[in-house]
PyMOL Python script that loads the backbone (N, CA, C, O; Angstrom):
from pymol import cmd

cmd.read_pdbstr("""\
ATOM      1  N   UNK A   1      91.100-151.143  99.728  1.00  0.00           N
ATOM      2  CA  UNK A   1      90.594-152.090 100.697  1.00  0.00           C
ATOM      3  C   UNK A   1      90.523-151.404 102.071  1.00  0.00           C
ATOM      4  O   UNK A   1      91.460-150.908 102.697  1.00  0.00           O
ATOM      5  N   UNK A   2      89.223-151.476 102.416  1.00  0.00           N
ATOM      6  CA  UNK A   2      89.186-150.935 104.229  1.00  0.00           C
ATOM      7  C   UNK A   2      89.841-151.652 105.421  1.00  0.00           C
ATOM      8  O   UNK A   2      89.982-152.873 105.353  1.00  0.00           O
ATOM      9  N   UNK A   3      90.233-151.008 106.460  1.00  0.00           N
ATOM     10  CA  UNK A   3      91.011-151.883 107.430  1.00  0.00           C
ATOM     11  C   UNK A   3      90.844-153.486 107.907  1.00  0.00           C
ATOM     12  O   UNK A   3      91.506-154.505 108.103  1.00  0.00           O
ATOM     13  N   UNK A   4      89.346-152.910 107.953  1.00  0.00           N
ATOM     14  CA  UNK A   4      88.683-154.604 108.346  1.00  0.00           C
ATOM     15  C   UNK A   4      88.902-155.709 107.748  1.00  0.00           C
ATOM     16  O   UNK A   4      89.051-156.824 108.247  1.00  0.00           O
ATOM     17  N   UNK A   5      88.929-155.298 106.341  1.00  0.00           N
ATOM     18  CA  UNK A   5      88.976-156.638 104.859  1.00  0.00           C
ATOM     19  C   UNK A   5      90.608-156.901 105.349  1.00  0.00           C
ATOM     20  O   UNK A   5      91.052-157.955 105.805  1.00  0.00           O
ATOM     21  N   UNK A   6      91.185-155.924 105.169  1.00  0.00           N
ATOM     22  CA  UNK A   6      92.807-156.258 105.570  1.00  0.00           C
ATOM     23  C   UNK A   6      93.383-157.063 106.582  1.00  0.00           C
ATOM     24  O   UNK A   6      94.225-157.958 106.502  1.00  0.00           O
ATOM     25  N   UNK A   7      92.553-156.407 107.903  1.00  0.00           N
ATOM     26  CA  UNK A   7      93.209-157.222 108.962  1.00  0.00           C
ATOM     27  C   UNK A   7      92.482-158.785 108.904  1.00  0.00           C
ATOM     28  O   UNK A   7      93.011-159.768 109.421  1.00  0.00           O
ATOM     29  N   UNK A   8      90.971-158.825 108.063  1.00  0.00           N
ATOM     30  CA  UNK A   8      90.710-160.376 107.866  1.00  0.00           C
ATOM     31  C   UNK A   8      91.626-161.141 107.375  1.00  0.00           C
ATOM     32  O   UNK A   8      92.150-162.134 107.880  1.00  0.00           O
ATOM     33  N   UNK A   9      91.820-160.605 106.281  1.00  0.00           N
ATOM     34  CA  UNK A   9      92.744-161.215 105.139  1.00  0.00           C
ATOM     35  C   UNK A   9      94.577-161.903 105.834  1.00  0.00           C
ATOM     36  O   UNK A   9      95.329-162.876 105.794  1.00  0.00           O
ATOM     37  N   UNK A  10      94.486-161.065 106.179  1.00  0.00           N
ATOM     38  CA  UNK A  10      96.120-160.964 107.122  1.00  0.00           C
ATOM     39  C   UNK A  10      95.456-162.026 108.190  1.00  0.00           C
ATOM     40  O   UNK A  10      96.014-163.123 108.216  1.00  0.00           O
ATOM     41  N   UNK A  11      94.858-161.927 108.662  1.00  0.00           N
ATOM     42  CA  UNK A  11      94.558-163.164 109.806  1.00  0.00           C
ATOM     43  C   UNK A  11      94.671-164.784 109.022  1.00  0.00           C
ATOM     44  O   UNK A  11      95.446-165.735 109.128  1.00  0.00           O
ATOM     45  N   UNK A  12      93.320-164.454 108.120  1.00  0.00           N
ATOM     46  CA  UNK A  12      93.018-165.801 107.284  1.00  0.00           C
ATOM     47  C   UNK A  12      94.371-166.468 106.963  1.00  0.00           C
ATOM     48  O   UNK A  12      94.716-167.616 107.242  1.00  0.00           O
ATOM     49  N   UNK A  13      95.163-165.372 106.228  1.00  0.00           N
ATOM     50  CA  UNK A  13      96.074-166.779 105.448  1.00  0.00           C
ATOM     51  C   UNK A  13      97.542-166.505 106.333  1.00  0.00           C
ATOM     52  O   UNK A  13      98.634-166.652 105.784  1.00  0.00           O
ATOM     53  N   UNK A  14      97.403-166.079 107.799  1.00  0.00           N
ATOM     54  CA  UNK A  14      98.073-166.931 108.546  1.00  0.00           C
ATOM     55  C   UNK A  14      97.222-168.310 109.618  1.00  0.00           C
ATOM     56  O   UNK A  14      97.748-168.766 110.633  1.00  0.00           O
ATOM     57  N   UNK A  15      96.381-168.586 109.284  1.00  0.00           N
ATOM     58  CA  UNK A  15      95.754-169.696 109.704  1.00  0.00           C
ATOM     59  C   UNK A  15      94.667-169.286 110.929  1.00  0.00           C
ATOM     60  O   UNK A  15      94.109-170.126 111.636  1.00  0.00           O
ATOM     61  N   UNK A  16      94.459-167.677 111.050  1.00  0.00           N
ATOM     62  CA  UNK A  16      93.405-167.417 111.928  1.00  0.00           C
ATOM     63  C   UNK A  16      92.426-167.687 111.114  1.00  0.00           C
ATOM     64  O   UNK A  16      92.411-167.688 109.883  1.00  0.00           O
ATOM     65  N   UNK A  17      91.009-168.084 112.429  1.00  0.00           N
ATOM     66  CA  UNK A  17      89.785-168.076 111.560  1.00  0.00           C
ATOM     67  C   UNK A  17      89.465-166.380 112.141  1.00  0.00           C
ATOM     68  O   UNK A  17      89.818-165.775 113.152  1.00  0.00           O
ATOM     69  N   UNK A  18      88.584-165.989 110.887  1.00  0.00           N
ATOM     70  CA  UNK A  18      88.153-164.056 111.411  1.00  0.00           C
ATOM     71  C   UNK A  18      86.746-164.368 111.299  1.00  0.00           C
ATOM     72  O   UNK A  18      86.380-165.328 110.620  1.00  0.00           O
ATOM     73  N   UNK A  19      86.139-163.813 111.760  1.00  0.00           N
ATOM     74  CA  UNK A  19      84.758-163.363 112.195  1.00  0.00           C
ATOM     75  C   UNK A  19      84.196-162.290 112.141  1.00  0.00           C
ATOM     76  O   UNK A  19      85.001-161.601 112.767  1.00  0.00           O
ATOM     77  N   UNK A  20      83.306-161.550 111.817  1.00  0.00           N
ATOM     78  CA  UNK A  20      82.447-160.130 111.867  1.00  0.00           C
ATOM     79  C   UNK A  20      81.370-160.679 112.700  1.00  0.00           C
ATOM     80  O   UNK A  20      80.859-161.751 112.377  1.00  0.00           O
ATOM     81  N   UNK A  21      80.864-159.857 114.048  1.00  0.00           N
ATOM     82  CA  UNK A  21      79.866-160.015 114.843  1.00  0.00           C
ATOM     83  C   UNK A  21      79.453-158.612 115.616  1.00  0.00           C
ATOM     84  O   UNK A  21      80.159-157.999 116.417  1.00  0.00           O
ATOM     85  N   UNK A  22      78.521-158.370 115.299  1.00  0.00           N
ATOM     86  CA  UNK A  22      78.124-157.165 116.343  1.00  0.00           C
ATOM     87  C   UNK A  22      77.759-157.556 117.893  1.00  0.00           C
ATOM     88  O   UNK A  22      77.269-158.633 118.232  1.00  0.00           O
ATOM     89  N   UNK A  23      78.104-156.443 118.792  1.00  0.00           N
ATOM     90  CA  UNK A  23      78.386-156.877 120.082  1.00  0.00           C
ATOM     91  C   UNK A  23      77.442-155.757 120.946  1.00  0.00           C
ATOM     92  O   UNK A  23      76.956-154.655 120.691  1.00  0.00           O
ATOM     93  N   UNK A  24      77.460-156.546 121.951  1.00  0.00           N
ATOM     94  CA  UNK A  24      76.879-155.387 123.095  1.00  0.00           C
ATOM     95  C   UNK A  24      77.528-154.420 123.917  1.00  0.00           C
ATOM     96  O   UNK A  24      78.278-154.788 124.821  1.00  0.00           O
ATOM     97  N   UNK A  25      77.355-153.477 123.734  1.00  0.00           N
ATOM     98  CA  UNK A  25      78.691-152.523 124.610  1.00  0.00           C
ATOM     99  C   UNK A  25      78.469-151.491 125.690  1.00  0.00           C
ATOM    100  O   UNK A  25      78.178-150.305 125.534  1.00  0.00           O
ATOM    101  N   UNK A  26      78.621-152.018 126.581  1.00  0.00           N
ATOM    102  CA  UNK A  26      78.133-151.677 127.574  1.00  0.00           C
ATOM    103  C   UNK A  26      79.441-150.444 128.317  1.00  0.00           C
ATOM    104  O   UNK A  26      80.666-150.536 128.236  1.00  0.00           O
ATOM    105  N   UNK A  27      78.581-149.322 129.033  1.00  0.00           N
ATOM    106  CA  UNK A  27      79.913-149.008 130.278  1.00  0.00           C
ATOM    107  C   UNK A  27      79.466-148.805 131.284  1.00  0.00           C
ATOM    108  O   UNK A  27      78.495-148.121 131.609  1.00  0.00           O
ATOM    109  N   UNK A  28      80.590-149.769 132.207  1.00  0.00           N
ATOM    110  CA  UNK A  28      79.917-149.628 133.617  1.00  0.00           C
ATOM    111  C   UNK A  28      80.996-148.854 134.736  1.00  0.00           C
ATOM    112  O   UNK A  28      81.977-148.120 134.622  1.00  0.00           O
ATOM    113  N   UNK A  29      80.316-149.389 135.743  1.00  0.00           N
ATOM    114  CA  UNK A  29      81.301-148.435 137.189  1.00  0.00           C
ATOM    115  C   UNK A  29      82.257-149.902 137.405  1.00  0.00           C
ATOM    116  O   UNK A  29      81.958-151.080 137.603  1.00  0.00           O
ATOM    117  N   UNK A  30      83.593-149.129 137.248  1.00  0.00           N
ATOM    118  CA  UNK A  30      84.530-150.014 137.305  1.00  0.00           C
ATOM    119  C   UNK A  30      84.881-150.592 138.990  1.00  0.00           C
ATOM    120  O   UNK A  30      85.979-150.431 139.524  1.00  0.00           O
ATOM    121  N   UNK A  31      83.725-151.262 139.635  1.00  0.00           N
ATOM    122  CA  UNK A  31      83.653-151.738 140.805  1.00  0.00           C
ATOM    123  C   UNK A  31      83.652-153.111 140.655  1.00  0.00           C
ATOM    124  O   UNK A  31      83.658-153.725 139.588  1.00  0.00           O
ATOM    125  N   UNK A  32      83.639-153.788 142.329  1.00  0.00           N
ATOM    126  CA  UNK A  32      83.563-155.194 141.891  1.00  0.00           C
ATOM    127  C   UNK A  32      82.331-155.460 142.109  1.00  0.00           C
ATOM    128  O   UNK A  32      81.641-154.786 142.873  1.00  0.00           O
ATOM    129  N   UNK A  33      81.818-156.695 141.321  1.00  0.00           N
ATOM    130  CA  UNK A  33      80.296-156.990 141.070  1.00  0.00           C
ATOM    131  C   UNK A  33      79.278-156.290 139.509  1.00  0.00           C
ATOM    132  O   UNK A  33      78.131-156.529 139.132  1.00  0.00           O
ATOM    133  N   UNK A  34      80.229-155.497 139.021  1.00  0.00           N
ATOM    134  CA  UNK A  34      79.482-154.322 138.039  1.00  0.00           C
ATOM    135  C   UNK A  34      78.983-155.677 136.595  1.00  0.00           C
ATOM    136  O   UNK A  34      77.952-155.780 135.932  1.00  0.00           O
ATOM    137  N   UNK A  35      80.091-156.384 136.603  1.00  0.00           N
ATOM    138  CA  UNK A  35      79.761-157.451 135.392  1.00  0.00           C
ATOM    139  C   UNK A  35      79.198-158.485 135.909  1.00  0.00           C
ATOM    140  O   UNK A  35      78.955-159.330 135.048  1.00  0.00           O
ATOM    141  N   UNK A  36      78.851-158.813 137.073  1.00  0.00           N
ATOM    142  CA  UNK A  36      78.355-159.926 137.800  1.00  0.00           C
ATOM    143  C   UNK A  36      76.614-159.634 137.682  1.00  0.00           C
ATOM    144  O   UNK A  36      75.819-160.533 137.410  1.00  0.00           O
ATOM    145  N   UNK A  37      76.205-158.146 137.953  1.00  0.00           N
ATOM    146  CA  UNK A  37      75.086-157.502 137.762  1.00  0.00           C
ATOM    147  C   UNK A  37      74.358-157.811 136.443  1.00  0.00           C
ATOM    148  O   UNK A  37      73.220-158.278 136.436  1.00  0.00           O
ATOM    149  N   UNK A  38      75.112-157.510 135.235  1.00  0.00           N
ATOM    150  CA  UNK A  38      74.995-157.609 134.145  1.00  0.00           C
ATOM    151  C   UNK A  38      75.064-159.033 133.861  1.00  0.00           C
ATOM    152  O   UNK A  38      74.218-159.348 133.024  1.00  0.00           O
ATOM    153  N   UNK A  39      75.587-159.745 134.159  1.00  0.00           N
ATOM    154  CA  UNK A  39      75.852-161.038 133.718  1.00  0.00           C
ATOM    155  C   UNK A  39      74.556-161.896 134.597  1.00  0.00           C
ATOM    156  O   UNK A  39      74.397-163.019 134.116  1.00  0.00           O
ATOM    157  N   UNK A  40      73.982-161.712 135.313  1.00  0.00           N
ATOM    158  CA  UNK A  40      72.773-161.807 136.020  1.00  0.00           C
ATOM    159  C   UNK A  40      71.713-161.512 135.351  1.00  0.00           C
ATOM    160  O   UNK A  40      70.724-162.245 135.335  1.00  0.00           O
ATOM    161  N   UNK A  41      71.785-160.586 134.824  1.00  0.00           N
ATOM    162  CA  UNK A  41      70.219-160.137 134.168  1.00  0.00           C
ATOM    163  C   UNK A  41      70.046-160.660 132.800  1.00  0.00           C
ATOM    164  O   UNK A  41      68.980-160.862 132.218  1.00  0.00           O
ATOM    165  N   UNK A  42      71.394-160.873 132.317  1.00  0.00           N
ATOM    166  CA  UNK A  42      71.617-161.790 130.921  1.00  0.00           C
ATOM    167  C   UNK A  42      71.074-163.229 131.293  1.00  0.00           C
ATOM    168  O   UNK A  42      70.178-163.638 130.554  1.00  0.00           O
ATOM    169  N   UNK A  43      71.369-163.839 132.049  1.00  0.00           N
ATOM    170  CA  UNK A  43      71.283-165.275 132.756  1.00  0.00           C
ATOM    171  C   UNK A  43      69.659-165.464 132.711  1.00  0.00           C
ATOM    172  O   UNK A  43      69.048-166.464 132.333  1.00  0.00           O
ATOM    173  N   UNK A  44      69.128-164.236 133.200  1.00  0.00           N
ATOM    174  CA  UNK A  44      67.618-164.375 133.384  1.00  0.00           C
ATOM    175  C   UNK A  44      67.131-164.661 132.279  1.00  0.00           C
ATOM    176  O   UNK A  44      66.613-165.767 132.127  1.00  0.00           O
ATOM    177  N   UNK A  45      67.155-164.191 131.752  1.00  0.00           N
ATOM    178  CA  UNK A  45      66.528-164.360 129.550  1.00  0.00           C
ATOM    179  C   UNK A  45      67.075-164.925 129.306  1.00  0.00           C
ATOM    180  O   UNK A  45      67.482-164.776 128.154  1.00  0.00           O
ATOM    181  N   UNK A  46      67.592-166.033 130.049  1.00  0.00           N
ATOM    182  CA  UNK A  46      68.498-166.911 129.041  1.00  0.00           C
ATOM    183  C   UNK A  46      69.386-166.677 127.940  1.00  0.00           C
ATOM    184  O   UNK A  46      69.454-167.479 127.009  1.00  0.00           O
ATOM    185  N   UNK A  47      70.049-165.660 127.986  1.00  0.00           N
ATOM    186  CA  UNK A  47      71.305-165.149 127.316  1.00  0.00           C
ATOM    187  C   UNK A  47      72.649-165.550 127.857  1.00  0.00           C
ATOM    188  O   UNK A  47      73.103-165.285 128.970  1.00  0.00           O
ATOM    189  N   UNK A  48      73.235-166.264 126.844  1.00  0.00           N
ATOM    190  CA  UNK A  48      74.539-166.494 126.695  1.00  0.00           C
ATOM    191  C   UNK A  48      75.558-165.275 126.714  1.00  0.00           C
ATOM    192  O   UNK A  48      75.305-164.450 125.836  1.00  0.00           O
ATOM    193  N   UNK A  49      76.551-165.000 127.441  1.00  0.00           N
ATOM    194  CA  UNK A  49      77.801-164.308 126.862  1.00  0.00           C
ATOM    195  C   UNK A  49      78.903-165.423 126.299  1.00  0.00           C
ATOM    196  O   UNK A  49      79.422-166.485 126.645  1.00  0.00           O
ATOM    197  N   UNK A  50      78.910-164.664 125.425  1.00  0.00           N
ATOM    198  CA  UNK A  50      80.113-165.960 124.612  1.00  0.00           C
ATOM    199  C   UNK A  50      81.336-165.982 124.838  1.00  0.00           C
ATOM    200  O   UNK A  50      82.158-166.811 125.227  1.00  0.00           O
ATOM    201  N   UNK A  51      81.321-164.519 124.408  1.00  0.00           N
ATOM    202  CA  UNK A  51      82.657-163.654 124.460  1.00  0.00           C
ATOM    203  C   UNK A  51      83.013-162.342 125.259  1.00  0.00           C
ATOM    204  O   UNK A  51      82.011-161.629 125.316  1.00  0.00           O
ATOM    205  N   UNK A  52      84.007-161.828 125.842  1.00  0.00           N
ATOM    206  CA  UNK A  52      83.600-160.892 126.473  1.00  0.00           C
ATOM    207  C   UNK A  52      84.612-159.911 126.526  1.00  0.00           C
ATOM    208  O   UNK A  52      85.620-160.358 127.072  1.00  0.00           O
ATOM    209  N   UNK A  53      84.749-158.363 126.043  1.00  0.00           N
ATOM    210  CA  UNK A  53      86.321-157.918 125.901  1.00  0.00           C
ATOM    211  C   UNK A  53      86.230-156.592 126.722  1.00  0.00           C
ATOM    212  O   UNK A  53      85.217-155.894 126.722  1.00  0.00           O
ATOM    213  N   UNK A  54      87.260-156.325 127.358  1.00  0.00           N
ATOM    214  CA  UNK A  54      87.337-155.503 128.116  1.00  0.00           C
ATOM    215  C   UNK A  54      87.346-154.121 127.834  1.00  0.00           C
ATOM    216  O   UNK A  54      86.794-154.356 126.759  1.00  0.00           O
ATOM    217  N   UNK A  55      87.525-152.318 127.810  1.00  0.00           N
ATOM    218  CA  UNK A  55      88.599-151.850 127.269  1.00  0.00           C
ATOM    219  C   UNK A  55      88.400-150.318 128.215  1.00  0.00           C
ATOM    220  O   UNK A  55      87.451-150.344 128.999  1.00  0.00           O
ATOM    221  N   UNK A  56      89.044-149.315 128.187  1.00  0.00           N
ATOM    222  CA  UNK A  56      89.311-148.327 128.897  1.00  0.00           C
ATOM    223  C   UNK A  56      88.449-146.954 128.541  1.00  0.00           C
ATOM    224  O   UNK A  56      88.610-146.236 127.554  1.00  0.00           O
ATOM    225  N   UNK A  57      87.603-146.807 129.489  1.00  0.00           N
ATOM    226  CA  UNK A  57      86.698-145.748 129.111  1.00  0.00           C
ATOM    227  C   UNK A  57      86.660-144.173 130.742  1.00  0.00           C
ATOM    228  O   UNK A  57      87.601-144.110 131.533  1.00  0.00           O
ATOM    229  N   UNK A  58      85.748-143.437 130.815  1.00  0.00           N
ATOM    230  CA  UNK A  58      86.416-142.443 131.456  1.00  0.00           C
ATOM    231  C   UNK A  58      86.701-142.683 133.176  1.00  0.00           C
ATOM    232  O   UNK A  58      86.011-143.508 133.775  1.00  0.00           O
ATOM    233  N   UNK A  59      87.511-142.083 133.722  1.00  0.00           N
ATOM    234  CA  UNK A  59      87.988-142.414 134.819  1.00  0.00           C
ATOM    235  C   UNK A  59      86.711-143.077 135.977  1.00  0.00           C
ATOM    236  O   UNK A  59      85.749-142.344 136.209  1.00  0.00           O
ATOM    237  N   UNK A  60      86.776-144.378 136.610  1.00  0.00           N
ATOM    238  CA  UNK A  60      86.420-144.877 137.286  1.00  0.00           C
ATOM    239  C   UNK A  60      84.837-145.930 135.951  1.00  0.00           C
ATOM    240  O   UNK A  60      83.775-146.539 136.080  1.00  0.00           O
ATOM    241  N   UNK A  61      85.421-145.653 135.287  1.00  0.00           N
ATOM    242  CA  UNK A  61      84.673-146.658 134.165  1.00  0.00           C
ATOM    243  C   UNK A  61      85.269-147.496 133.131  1.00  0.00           C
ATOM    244  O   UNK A  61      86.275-147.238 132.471  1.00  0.00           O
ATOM    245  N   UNK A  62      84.475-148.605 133.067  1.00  0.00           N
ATOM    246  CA  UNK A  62      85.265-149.243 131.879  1.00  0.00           C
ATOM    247  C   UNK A  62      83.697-150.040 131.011  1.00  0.00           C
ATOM    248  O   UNK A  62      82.550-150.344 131.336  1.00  0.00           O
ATOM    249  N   UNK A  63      84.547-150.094 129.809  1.00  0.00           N
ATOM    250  CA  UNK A  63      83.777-150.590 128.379  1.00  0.00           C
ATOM    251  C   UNK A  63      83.759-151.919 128.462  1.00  0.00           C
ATOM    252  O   UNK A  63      84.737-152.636 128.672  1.00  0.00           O
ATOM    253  N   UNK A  64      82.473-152.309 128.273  1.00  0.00           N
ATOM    254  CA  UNK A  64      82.616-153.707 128.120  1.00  0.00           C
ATOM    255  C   UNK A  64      82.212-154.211 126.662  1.00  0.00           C
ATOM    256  O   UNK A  64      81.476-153.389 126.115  1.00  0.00           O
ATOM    257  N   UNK A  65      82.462-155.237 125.945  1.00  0.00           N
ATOM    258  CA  UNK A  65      82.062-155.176 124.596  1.00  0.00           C
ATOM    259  C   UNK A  65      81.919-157.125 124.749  1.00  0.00           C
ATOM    260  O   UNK A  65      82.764-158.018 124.678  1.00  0.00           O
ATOM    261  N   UNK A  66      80.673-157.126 124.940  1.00  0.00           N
ATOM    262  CA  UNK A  66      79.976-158.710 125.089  1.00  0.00           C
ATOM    263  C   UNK A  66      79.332-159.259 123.372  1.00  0.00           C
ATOM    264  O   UNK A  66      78.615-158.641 122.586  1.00  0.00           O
ATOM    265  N   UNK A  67      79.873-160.472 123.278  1.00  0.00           N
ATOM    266  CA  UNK A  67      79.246-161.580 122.327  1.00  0.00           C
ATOM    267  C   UNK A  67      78.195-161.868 123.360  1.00  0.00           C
ATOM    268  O   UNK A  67      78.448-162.090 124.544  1.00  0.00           O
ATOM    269  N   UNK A  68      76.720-161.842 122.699  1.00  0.00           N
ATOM    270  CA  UNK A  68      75.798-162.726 123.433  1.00  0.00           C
ATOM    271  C   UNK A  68      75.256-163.285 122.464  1.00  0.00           C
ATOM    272  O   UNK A  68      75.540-163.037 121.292  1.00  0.00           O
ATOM    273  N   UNK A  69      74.296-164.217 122.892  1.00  0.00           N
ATOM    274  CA  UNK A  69      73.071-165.142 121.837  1.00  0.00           C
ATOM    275  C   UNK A  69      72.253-165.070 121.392  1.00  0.00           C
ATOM    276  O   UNK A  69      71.701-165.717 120.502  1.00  0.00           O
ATOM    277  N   UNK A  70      71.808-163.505 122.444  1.00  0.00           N
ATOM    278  CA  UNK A  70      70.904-162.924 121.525  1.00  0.00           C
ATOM    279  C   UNK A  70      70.917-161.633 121.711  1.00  0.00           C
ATOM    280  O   UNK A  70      70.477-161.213 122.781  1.00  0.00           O
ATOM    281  N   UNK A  71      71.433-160.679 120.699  1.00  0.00           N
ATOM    282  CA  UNK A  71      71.534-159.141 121.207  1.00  0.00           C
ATOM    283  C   UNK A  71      70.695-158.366 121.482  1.00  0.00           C
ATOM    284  O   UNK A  71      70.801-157.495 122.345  1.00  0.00           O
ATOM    285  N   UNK A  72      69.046-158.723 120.280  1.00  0.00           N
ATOM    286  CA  UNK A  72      68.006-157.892 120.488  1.00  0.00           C
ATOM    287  C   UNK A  72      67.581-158.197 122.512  1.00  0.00           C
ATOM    288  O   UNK A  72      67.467-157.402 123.444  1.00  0.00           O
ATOM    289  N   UNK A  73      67.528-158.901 122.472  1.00  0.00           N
ATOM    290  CA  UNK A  73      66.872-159.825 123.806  1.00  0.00           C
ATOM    291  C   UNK A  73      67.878-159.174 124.764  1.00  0.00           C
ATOM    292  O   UNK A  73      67.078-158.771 125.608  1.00  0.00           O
ATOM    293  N   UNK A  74      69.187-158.763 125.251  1.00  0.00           N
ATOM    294  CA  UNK A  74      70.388-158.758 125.733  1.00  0.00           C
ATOM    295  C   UNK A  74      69.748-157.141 126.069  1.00  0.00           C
ATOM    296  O   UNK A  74      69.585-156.685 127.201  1.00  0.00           O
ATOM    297  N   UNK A  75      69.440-156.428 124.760  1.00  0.00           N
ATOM    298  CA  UNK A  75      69.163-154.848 124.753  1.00  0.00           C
ATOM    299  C   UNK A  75      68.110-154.625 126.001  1.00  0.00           C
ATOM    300  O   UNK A  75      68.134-153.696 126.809  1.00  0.00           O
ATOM    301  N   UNK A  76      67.110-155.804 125.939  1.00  0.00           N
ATOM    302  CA  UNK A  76      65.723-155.165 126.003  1.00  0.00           C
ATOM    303  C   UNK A  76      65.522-155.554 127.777  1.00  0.00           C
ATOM    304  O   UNK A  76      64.885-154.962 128.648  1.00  0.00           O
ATOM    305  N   UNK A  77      66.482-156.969 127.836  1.00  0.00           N
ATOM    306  CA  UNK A  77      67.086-157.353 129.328  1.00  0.00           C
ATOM    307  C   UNK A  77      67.713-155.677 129.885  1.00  0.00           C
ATOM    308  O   UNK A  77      66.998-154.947 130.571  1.00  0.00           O
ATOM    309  N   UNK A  78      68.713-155.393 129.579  1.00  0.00           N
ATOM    310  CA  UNK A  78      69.224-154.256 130.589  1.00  0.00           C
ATOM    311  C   UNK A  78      68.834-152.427 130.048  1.00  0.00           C
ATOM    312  O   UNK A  78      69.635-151.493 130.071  1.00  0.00           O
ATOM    313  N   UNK A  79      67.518-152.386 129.646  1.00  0.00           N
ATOM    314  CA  UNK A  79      67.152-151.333 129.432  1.00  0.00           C
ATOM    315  C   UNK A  79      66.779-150.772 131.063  1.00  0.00           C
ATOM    316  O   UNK A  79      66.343-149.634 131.240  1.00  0.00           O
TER     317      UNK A  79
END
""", "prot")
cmd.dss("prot")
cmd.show_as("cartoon", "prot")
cmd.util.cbc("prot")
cmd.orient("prot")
C-alpha cells in the first residue's frame, strides 16, 4: 500500500473525512500583499480559493498550495 492509501485509511476510520484534490502551487516573494495580488487576479475570473496552505520554500520565498474552483481557469488567470 502507498503512503497516500495509508494515511487515507488511518484518517477515515478515525472519523476524518480524506480527500484527493489537485492544487495550485504557487511561489511567491514572501512580502506583504504577495497573496493579496494573487488572490485579486483569482477574484477577477471569478475563482474561488477554498483552501489555502502555506509552506517553506527558498530564502525570502514561500509556497503557496491553493484549492480553487477552477484550476484550469486559476492557471490561465496568473500566467
Amino acid at each position: 500500500m502507498d503512503k497516500f492509501t495509508v494515511a487515507k485509511k488511518t484518517l477515515v476510520e478515525n472519523g476524518w473525512e480524506a480527500a484527493e484534490e489537485k492544487v495550485l502551487v504557487l511561489t511567491l516573494v514572501d512580502k506583504p500583499g504577495s497573496l493579496a495580488f494573487i488572490a485579486s487576479k483569482l477574484a477577477e475570473m471569478g475563482i474561488n480559493i477554498r483552501h489555502a496552505y502555506a509552506g517553506a520554500a527558498d530564502t525570502g520565498k514561500i509556497k503557496m498550495y491553493l484549492g480553487v474552483s477552477d484550476l484550469t481557469q486559476a492557471r490561465k488567470a496568473l500566467r
